[in-house]
N, C-alpha and C positions, 0 to 999 in steps of 0.2 A: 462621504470621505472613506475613503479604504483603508483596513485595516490591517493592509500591507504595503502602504507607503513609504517609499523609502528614496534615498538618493543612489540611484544605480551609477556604476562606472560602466564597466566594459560591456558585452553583448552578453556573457555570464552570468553580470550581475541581473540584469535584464532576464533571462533566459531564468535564475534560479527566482527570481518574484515573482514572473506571470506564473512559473508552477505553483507554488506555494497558492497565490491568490485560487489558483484553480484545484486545488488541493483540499484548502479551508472552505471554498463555497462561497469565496469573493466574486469569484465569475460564475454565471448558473451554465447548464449545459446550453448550446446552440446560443449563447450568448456571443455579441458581434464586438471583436474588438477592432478597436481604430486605433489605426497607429496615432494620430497624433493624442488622442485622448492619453494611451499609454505613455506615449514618451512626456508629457506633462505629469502625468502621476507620479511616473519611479523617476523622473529627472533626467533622463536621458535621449539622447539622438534619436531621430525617427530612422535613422541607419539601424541603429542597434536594435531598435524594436522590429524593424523589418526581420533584420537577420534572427533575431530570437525565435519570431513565428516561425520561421521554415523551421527551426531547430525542434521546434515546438510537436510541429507538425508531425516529423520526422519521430517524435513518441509515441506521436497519437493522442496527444493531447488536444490537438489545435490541427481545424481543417480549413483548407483555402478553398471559396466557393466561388464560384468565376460571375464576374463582373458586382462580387460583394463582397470581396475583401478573406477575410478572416473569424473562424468565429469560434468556440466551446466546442468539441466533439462529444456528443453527446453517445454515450454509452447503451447503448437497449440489454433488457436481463438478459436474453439469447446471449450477447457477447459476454456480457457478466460471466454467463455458466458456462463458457468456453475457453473463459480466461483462468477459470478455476480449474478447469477440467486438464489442461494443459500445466497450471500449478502444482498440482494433483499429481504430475509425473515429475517433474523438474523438483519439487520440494521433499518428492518422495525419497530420491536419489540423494538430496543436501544432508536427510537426517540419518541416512545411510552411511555416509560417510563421517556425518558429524560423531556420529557411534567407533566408528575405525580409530577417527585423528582426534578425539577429545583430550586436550590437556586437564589434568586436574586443575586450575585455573578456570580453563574453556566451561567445566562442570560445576563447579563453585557459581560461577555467572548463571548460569541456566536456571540453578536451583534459587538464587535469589531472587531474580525476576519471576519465578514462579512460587515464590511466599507472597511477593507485592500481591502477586492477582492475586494470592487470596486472599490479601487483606482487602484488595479491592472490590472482591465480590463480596465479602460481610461488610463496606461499610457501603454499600449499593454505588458506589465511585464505577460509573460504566462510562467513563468519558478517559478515567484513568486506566482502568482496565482494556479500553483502547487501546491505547498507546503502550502499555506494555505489551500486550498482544502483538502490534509489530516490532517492538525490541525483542520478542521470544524467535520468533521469526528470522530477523535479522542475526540474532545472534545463533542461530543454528543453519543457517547457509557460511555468515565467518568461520563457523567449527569446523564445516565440512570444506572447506576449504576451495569450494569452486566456484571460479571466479567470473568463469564465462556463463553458468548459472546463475549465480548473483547480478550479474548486468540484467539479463533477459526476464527473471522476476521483480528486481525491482520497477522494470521499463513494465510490466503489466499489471504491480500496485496502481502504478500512478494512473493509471487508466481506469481502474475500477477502484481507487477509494472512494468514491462515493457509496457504491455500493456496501461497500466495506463498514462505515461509518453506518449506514441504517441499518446495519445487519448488529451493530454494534450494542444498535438504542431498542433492539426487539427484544421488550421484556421475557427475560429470563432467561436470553441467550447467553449470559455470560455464566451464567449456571451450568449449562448445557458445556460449552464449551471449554470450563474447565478442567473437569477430568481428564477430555481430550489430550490438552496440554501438559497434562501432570504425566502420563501416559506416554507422550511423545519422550519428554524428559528423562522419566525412570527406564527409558528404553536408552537413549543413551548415555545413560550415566550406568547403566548395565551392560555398557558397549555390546549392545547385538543388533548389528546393521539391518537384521530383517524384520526385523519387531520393532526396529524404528520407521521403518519405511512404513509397513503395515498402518502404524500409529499414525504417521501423518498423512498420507492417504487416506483412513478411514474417517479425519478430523475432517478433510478437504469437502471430502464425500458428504458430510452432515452440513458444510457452508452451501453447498449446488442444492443440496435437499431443502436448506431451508432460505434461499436466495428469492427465490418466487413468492413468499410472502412479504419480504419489504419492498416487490414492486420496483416501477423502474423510474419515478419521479425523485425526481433531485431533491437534495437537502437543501435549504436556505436558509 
């Protein structure tokens, strides 16, 4: 039974639970989905699930393989490390500006998800420290205010969280990675746009560095 079952309405709702399932690790990579298996699952049309795969597709999540339907796009570390490398630039720009346009507000936020990780990382919480890691993320592309950046990263999380996720659970990464992020933060909360870029670029730089040791097999 999946652990993202649910009763889908529109093509939407459909479209936001196969990601999710494939997000969590519900679906493995090169995994074949059928539409009718799906539209039984989330409760909805074999229309909708159709129309959800091309949408799917259309992220890069989900590739159509001729005369086999539809299945998991499976990610190789090559594209891993060129999705970062491409992050690398695009997030380098968001902390730059996040540094220009920070509300004290916007700065308040920043600092507190950046106590959580620490408490995260003293109480060895690496599943939590996760997930704050892309609220740090998220919330410093919202600072920086670009919008058409923010579509184009989050459209290449979603392709390489898996990646993301093992890189997560690689003992003592979140050690590693913390400074990082105190670093990006004290840059802009010191609003200086080139020392924030620097900062998360050189963070970016340390995930390509160390991406090749969690390998390119899937989480399950």
């Amino acid at each position: 039974m999946s652990a993202v079952t649910s009763a889908a309405g529109g093509t939407e709702d459909v479209v936001d639970l196969v990601r999710t399932a494939i997000h969590q690790g519900e679906f493995a990579p090169n995994q074949r989905l059928v539409e009718a298996d799906l539209s039984v699952q989330f409760g909805a049309s074999r229309a909708a699930v159709r129309t959800a795969l091309v949408q799917l597709a259309a992220e890069g999540l989900v590739e159509r393989v001729q005369n086999r339907g539809a299945r998991v796009r499976a990610v190789s570390l090559d594209e891993a490390i060129e999705i970062c490398e491409v992050r690398m630039v695009v997030e380098g720009l968001c902390a730059a500006k996040a540094a220009e346009r920070a509300t004290e507000d916007d700065l308040a936020l920043l600092r507190e998800i950046t106590a959580d990780m620490r408490r995260a990382v003293e109480g060895g919480d690496v599943f939590a420290y996760s997930e704050l890691n892309r609220r740090l993320h998220a919330a410093v592309r919202a600072t920086g205010g670009q919008r058409v950046a923010d579509g184009v990263l989050e459209r290449l999380r979603g392709q390489n969280v898996r990646h993301q996720f093992r890189l997560a659970l690689l003992p003592g990464r979140a050690s590693v990675s913390l400074p990082q992020h105190l670093e990006i933060v004290d840059a802009i909360c010191a609003r200086d746009p080139e020392r924030a870029e620097a900062a998360m670029r050189a963070h970016l730089a340390s995930v390509i560095e160390t991406l090749p040791q969690v390998g390119s097999s899937p989480v399950r």
